[in-house]
py3Dmol code that shows the C-alpha trace and the ligand (Angstrom):
import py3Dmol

protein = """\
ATOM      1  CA  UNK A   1      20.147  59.419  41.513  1.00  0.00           C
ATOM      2  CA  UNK A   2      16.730  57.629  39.914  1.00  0.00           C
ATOM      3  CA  UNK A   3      18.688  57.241  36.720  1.00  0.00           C
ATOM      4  CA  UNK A   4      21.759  55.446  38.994  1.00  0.00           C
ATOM      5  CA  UNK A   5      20.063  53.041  41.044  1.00  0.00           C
ATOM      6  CA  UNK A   6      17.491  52.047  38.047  1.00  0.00           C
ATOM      7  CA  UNK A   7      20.980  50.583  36.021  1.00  0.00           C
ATOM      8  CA  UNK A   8      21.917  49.385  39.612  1.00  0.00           C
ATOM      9  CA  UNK A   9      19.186  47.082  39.531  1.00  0.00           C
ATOM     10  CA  UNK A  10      19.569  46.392  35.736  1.00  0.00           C
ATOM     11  CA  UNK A  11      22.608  44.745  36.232  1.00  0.00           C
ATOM     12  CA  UNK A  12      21.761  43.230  39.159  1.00  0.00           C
ATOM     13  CA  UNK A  13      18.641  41.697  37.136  1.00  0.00           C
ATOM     14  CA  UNK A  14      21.377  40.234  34.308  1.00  0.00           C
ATOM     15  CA  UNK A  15      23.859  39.198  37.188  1.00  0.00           C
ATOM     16  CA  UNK A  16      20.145  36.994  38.103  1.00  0.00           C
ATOM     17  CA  UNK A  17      19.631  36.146  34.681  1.00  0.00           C
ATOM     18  CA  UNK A  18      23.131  35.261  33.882  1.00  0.00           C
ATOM     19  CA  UNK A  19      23.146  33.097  37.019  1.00  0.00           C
ATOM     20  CA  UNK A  20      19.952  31.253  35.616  1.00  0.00           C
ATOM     21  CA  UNK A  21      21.486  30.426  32.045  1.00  0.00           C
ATOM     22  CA  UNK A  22      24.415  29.383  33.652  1.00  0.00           C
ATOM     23  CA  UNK A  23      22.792  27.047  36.313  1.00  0.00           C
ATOM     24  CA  UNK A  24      20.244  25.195  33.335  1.00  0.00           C
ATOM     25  CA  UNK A  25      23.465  25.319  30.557  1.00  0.00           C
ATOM     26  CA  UNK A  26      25.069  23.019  33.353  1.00  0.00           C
ATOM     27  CA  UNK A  27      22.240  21.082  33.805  1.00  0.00           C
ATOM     28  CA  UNK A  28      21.689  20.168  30.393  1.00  0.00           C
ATOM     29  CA  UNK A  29      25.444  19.256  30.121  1.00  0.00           C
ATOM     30  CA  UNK A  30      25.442  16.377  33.319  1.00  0.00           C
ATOM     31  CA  UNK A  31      21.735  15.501  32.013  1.00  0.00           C
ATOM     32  CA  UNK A  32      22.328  16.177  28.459  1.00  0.00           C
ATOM     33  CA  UNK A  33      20.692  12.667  27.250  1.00  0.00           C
ATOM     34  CA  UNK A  34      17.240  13.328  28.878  1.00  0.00           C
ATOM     35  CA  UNK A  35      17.327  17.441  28.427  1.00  0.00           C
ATOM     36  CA  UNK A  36      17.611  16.845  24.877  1.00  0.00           C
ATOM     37  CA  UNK A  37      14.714  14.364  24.503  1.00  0.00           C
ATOM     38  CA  UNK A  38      12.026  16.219  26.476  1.00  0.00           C
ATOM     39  CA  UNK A  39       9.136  14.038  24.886  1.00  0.00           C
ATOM     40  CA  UNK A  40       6.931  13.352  28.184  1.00  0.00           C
ATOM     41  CA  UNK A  41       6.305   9.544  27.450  1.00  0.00           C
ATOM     42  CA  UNK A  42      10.095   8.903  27.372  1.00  0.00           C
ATOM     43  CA  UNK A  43      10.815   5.752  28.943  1.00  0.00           C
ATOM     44  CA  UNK A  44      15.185   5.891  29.717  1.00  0.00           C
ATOM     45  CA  UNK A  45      15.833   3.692  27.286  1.00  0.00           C
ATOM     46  CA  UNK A  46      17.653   4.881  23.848  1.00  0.00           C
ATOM     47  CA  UNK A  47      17.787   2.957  20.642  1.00  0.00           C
ATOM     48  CA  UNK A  48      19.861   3.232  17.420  1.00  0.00           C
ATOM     49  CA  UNK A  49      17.853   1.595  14.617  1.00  0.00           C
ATOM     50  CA  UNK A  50      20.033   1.330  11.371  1.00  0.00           C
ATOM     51  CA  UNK A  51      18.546   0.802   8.143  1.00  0.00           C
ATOM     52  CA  UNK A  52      21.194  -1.197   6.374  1.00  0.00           C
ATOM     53  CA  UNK A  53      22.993   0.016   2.878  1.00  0.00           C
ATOM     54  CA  UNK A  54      21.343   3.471   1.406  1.00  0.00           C
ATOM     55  CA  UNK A  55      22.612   5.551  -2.182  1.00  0.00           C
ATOM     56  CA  UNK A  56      24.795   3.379  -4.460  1.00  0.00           C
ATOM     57  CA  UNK A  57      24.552   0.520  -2.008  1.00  0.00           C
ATOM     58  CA  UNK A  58      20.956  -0.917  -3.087  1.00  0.00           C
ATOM     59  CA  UNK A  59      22.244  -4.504  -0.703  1.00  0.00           C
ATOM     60  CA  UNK A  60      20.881  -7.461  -2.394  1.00  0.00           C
ATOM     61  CA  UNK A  61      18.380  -7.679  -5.188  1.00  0.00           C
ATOM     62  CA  UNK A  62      15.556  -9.958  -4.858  1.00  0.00           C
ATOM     63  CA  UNK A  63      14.489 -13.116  -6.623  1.00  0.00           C
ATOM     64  CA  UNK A  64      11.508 -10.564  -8.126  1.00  0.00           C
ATOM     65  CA  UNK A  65      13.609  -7.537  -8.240  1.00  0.00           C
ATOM     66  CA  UNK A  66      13.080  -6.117  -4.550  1.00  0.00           C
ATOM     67  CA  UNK A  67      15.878  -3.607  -3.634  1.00  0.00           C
ATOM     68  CA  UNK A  68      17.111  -4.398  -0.679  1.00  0.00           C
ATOM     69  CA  UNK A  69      18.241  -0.793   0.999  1.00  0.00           C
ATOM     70  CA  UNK A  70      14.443   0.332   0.331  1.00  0.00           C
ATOM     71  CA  UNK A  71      12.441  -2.535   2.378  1.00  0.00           C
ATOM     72  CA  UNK A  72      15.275  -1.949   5.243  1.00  0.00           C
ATOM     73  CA  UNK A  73      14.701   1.609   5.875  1.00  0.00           C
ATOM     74  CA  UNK A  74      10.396   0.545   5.702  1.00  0.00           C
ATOM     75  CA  UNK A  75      11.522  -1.740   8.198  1.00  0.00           C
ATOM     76  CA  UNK A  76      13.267   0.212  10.117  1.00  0.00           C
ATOM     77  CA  UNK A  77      10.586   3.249   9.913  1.00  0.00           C
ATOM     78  CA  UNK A  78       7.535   1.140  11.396  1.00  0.00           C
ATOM     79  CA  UNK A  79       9.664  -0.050  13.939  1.00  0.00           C
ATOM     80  CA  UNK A  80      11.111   3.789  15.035  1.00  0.00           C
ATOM     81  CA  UNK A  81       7.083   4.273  14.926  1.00  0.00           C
ATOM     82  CA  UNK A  82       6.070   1.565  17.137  1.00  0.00           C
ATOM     83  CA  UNK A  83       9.385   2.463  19.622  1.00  0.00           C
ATOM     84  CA  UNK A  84       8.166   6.019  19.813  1.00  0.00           C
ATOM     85  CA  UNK A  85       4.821   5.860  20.674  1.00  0.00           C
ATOM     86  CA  UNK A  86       5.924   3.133  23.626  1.00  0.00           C
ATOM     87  CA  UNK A  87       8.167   5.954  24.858  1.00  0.00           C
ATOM     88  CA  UNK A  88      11.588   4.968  23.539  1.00  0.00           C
ATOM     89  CA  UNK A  89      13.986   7.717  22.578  1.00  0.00           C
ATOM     90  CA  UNK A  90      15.048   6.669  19.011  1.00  0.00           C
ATOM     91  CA  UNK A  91      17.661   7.631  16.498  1.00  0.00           C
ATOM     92  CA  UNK A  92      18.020   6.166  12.880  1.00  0.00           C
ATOM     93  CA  UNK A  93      21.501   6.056  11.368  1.00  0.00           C
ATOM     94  CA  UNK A  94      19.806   7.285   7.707  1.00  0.00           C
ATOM     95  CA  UNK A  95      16.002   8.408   7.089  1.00  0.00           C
ATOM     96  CA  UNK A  96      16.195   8.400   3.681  1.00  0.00           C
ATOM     97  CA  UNK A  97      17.208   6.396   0.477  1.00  0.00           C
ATOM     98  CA  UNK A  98      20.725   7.850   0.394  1.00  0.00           C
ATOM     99  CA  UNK A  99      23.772   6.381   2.143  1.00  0.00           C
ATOM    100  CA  UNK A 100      25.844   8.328   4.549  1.00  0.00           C
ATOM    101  CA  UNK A 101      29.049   8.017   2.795  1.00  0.00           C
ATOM    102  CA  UNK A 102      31.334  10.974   1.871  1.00  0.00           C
ATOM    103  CA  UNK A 103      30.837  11.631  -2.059  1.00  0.00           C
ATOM    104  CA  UNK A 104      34.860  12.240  -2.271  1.00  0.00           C
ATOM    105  CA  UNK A 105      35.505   9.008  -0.161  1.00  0.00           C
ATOM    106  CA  UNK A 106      37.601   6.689  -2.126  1.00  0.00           C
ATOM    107  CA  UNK A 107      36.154   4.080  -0.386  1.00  0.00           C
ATOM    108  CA  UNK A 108      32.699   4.635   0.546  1.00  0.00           C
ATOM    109  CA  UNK A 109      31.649   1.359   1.558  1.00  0.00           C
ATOM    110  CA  UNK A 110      34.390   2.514   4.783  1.00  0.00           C
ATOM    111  CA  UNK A 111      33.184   6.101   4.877  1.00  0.00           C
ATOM    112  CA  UNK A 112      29.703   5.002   5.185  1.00  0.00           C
ATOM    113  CA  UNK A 113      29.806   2.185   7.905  1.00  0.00           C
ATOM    114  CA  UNK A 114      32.074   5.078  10.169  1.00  0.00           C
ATOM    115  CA  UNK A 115      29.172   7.523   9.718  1.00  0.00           C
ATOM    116  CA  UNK A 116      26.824   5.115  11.271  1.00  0.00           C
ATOM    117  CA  UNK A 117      29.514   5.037  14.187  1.00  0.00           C
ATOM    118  CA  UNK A 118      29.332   8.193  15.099  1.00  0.00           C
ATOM    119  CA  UNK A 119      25.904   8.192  15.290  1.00  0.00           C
ATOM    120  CA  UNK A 120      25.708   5.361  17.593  1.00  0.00           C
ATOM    121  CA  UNK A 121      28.383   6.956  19.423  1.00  0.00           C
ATOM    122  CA  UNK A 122      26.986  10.517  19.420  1.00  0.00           C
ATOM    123  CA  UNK A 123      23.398   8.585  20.700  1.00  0.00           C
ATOM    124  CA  UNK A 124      24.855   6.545  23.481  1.00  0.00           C
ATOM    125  CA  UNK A 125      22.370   4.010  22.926  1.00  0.00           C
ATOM    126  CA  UNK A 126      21.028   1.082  25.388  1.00  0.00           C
ATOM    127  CA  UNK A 127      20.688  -0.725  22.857  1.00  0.00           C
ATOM    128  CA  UNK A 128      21.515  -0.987  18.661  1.00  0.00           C
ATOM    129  CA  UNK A 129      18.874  -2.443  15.800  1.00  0.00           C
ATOM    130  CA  UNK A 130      20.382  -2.985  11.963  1.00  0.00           C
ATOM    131  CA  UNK A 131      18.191  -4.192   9.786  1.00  0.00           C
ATOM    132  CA  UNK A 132      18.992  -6.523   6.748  1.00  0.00           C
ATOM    133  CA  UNK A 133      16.991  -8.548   4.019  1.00  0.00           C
ATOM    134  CA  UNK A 134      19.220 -11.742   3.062  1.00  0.00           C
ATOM    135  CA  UNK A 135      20.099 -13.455  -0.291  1.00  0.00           C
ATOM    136  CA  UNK A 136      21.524 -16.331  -0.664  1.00  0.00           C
ATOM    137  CA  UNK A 137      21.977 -18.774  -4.100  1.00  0.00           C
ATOM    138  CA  UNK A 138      19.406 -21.382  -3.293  1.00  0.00           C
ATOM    139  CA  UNK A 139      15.796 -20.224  -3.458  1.00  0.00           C
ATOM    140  CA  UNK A 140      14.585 -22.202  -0.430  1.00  0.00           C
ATOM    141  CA  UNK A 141      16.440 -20.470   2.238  1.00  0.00           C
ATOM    142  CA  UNK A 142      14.164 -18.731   4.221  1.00  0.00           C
ATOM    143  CA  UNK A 143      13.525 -17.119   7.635  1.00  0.00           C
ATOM    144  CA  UNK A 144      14.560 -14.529  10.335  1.00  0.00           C
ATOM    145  CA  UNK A 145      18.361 -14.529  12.095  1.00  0.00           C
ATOM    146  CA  UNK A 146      19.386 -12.387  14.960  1.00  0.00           C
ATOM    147  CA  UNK A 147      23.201 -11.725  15.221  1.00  0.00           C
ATOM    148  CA  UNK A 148      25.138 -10.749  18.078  1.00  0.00           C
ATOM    149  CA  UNK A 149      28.810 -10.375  18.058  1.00  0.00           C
ATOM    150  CA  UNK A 150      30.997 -12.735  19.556  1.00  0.00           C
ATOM    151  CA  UNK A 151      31.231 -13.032  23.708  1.00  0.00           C
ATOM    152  CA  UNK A 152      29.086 -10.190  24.240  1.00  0.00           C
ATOM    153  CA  UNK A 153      26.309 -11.511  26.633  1.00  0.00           C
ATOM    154  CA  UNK A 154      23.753  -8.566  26.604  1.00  0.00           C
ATOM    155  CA  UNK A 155      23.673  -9.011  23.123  1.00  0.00           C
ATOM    156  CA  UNK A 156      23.333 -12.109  22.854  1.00  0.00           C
ATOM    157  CA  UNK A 157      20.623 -12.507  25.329  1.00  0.00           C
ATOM    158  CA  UNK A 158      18.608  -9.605  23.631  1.00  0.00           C
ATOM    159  CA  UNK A 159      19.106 -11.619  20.422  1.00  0.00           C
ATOM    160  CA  UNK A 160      18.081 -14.697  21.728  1.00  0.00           C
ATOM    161  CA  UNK A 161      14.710 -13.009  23.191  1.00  0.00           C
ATOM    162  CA  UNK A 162      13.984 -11.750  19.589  1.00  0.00           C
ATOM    163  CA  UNK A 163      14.754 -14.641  17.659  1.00  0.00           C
ATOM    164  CA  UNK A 164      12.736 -16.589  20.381  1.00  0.00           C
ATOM    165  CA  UNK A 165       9.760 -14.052  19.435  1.00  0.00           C
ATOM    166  CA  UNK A 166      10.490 -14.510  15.628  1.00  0.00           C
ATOM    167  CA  UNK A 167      10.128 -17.626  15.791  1.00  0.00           C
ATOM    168  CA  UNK A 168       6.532 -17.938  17.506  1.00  0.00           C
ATOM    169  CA  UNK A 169       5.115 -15.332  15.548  1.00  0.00           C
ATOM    170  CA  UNK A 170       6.960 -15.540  12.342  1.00  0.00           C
ATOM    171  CA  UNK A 171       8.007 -18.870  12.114  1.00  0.00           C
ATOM    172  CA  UNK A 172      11.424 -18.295  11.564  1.00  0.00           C
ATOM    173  CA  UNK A 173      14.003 -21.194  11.085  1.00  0.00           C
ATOM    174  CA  UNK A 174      16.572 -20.420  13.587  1.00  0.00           C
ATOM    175  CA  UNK A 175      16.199 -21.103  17.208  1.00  0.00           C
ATOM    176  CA  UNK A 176      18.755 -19.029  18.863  1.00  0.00           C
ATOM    177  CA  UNK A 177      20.259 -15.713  17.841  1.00  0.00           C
ATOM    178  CA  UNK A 178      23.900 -16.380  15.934  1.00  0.00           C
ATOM    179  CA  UNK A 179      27.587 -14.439  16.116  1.00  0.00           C
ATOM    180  CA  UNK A 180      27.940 -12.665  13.671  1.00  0.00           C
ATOM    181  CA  UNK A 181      31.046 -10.895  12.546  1.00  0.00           C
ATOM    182  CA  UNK A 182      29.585  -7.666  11.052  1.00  0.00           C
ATOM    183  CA  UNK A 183      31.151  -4.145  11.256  1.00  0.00           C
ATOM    184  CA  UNK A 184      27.804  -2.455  12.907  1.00  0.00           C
ATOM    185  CA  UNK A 185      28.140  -4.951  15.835  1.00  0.00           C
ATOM    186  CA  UNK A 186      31.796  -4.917  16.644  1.00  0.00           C
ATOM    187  CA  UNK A 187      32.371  -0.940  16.344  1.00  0.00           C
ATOM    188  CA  UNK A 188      31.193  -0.111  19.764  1.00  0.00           C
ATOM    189  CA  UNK A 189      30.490  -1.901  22.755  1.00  0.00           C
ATOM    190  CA  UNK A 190      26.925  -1.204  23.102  1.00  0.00           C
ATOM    191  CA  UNK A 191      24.423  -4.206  23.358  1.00  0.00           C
ATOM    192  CA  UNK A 192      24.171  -4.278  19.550  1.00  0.00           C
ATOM    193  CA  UNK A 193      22.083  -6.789  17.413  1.00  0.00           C
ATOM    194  CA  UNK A 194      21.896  -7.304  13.361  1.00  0.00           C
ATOM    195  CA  UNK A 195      18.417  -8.518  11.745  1.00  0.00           C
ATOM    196  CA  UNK A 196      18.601 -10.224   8.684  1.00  0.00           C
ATOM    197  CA  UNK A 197      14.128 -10.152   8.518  1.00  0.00           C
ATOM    198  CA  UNK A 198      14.050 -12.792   5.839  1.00  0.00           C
ATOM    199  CA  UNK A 199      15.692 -14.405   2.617  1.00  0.00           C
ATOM    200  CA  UNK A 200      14.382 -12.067  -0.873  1.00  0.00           C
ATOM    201  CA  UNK A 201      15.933 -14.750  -2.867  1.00  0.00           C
ATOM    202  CA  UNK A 202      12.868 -17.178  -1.788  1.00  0.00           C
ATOM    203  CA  UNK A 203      10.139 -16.098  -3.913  1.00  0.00           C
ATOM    204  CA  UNK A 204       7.514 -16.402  -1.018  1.00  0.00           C
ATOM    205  CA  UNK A 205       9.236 -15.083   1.351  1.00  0.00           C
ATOM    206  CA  UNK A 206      10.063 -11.803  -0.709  1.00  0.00           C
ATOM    207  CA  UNK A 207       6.354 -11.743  -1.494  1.00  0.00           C
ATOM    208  CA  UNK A 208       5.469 -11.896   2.159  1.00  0.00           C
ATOM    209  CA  UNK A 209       8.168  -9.538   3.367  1.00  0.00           C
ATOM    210  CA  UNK A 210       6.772  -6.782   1.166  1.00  0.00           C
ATOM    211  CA  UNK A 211       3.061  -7.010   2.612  1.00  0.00           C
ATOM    212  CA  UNK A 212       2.580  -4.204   5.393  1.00  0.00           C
ATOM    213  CA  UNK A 213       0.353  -7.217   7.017  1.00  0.00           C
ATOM    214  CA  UNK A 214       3.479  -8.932   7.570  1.00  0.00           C
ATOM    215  CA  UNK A 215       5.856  -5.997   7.955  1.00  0.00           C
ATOM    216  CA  UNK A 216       3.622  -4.753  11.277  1.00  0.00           C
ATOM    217  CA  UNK A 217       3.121  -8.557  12.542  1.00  0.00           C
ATOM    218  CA  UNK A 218       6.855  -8.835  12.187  1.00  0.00           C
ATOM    219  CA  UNK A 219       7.926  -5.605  13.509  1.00  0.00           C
ATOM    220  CA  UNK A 220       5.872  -6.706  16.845  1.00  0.00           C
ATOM    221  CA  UNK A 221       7.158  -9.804  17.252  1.00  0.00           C
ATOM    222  CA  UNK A 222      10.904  -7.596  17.080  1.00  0.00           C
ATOM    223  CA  UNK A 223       9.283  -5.545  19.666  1.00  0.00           C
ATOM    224  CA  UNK A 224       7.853  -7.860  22.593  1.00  0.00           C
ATOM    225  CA  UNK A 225      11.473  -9.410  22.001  1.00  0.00           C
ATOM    226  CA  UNK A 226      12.593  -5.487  23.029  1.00  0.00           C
ATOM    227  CA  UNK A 227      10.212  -5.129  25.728  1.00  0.00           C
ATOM    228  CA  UNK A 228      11.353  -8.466  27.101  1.00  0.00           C
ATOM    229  CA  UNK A 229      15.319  -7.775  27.324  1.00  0.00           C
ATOM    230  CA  UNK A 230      14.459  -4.757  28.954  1.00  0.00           C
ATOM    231  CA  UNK A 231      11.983  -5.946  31.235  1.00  0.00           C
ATOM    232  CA  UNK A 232      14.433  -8.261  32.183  1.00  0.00           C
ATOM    233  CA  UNK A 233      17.647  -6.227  32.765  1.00  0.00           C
ATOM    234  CA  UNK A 234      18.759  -3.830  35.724  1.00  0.00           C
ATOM    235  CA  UNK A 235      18.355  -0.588  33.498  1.00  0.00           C
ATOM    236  CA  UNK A 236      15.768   0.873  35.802  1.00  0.00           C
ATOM    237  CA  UNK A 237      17.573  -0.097  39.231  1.00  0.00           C
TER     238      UNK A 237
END
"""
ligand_1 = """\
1
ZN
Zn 22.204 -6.240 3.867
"""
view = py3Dmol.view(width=600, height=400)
view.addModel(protein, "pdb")
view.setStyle({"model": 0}, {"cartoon": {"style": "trace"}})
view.addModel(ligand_1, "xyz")
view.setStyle({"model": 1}, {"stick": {}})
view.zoomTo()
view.show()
């Protein structure tokens, strides 16, 4: 009889505990976004940051040998850092020096630019970052540009907001943010901006880019522009 009722109220325990996993398995489906990112700062708001190029695609090639794909991702890291310790939830497209294309992919260029889709896609971000150093055949080019793609207005307002804050703390050429017809902005229709940080085909600017004085100063300019298109927008209502 003991021996009966004691596996009675076994299974009635794992009908209890089967309930539970069942119950929080739902949960973290219809709340999957913030069960998944249980850091206790985090703020709501997602961001995709992509470091531009990676692997075989080194980008451009500054004036005094700077390899493009390698400042990006330095970029890219001290702004994740920054992001995180404000509370955003962030996810970079590639963490290291490779690329993220397929090594049997005919074309790789292709193969690589989709793998940074699915990320954004997988992330559902509020907002995407790609980071880019620019070149360009005359040495006196220089300064920051914010790109949006064409007739999207959350992008362009958030790139307007940064290039505004680029240009009082980095003095950077360009007084509004620009369209730009790049495949990182048009392949989803999340608020998506591209930052080209600087021209490493002017030999002062390349010099500057590469300081971590300037790197930080510049990566906080990028950031109050963040914290003002978000300040700004209904996310939170
Ligand atoms: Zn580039």
């Amino acid at each position: 009889m003991n021996s009966i009722f004691l596996s009675k109220e076994i299974f009635s325990k794992h009908k209890f505990m089967i309930a539970i996993i069942l119950i929080m398995l739902l949960l973290s489906f219809c709340f999957s976004g913030i069960v998944a990112y249980s850091v206790s700062n985090y703020n709501g708001i997602t961001i995709v940051i992509d470091a531009g190029h990676g692997g075989r695609d080194g980008g451009s090639i500054g004036i005094n040998g700077t390899i493009e794909k390698k400042i990006n991702l330095k970029y890219a890291l001290t702004l994740k850092e920054k992001l995180v310790k404000s509370g955003y939830r962030v996810e970079l497209t590639r963490k290291t020096d490779d690329g993220l294309y397929s090594e049997t992919a005919k074309n790789k260029k292709m193969s690589d630019m989709r793998a940074r889709f699915k990320i954004i896609q997988n992330t559902n971000p509020n907002l995407v970052i790609s980071i880019h150093m620019n070149s360009f055949s005359s040495s006196d080019a220089y300064g920051a540009i914010t790109y949006y793609r064409n007739g999207d207005e959350s992008s362009k307002r958030c790139a307007d907001l940064i290039q505004s804050s680029l240009n009082t703390y980095c003095s950077a050429p360009a007084k509004q943010g620009r369209i730009g017809d790049y495949y990182i902005l048009n392949c989803s229709y999340y608020t998506s901006i591209l930052i080209e940080c600087g021209f490493i085909s002017n030999p002062e600017e390349e010099k500057l880019l590469n300081t971590d004085e300037y790197r930080n100063k510049f990566i906080d300019a990028v950031y109050s522009g963040i914290l003002l298109y978000f300040g700004n927008s209904n996310l939170y209502i």
